[in-house]
C-alpha positions in Angstrom: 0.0 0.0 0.0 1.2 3.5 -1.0 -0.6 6.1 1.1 -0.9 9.7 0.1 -2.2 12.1 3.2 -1.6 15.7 2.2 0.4 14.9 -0.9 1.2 17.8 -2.6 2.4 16.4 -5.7 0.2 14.8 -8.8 -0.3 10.9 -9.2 0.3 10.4 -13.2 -0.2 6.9 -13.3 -0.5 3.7 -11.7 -0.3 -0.1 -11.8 -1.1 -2.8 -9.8 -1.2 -6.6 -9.6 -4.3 -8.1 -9.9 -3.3 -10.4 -6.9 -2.2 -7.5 -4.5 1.3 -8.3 -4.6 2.6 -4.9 -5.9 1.8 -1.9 -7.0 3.5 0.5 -9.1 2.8 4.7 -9.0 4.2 7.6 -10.9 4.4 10.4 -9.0 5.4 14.0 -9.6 6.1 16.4 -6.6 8.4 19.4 -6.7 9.0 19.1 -10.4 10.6 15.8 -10.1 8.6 12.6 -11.3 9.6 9.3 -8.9 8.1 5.7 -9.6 7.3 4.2 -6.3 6.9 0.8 -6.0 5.8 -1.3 -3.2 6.2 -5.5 -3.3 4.5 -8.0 -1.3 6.2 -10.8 -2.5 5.1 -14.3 -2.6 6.6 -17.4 -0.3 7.2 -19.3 -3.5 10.6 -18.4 -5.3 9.3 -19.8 -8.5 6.8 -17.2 -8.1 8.6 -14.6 -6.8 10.9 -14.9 -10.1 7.8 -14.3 -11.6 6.7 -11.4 -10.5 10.3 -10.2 -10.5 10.4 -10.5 -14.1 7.1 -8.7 -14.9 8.1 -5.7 -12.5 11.8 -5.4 -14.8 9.9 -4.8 -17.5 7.2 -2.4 -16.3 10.0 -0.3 -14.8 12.3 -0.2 -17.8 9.1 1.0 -19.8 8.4 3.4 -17.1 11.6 4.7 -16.9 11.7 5.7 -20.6 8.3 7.0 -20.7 8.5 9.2 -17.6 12.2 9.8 -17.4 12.0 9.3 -14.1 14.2 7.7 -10.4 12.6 5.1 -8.7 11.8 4.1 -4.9 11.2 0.5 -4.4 10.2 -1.1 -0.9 8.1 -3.6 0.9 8.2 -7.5 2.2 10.3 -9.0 -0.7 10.4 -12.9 1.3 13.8 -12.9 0.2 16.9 -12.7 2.1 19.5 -10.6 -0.4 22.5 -12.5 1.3 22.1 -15.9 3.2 24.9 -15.1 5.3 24.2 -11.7 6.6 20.4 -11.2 6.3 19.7 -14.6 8.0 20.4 -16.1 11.7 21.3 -18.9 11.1 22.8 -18.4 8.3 21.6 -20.8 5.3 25.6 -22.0 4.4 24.3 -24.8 2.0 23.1 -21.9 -0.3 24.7 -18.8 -2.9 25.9 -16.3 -1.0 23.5 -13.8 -2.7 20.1 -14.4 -3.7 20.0 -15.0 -7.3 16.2 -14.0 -8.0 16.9 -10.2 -5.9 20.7 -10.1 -8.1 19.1 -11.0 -11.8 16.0 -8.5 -10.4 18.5 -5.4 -9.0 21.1 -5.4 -12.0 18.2 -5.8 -15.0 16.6 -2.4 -13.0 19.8 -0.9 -12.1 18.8 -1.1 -8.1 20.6 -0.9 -5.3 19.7 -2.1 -1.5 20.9 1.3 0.1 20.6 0.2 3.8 23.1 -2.7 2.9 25.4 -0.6 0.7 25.8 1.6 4.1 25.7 -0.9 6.7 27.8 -3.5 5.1 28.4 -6.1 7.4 25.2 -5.1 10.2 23.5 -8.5 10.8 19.7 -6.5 11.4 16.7 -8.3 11.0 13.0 -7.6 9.9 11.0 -11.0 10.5 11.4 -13.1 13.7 10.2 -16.4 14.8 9.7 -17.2 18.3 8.6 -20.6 17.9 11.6 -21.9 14.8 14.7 -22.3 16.5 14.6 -18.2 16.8 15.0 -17.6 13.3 15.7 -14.5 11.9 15.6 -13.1 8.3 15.9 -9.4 6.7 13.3 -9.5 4.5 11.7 -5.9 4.0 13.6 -3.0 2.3 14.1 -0.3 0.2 15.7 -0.4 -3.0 17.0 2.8 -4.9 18.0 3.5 -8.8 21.6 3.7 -8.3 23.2 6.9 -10.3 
């Protein structure tokens, strides 16, 4: 959900999934146009590869038709790197994430909070009642420059 309260900019246009598992809005506020996207993704990689996918394209489209930065956040269900964004960490598996790496170099995205907390181990889900485990799941990613 993208919420607008007060908003003094103009919504130009907007997509969603018919599903409710993103939704996509161009924005323009101070005479800058942003896409803002927010992702509920799936608990099914196959899916989430997906959806992944279909977004890339939508936002390479956007981006040429609006000229225009994007903002990209929400519940992604994927840890970026299985041995920092997961206690305990999943050492059987890639380092990275291969579905969020394919999805942030095809968009040109970066995960800014890791970019600038390198090696934090900080975690968004947690549960009690599974050994404790804990996975970074939600973020934000930005169009790097």
């Amino acid at each position: 959900m993208i919420l607008f309260n007060n908003f003094a900019g103009n919504v130009i246009d907007h997509k969603r999934d018919e599903e409710g598992h993103w939704l996509m809005v161009i924005v323009e506020c101070c005479e800058q146009k942003l896409l803002l996207i927010n992702v509920y993704a799936y608990n099914n990689r196959s899916l989430n590869r997906n959806m992944m996918t279909t977004l890339s394209k939508l936002i390479k489209q956007w981006r040429t038709a609006y000229s225009t930065d994007q903002v990209i956040g929400g519940d992604f269900n994927l840890a970026p790197n299985s041995w920092l964004d997961r206690q305990p960490p999943r050492w059987n598996q890639p380092e990275y994430d291969s579905i969020l790496c394919d999805y942030s170099m095809s968009t040109d995205l970066l995960d800014y909070w890791r970019m600038t907390n390198p090696n934090m181990k900080k975690y968004t889900w947690f549960s009690p009642t599974n050994n404790r485990l804990c996975s970074r799941l939600d973020y934000c990613l930005v169009f790097q420059k």
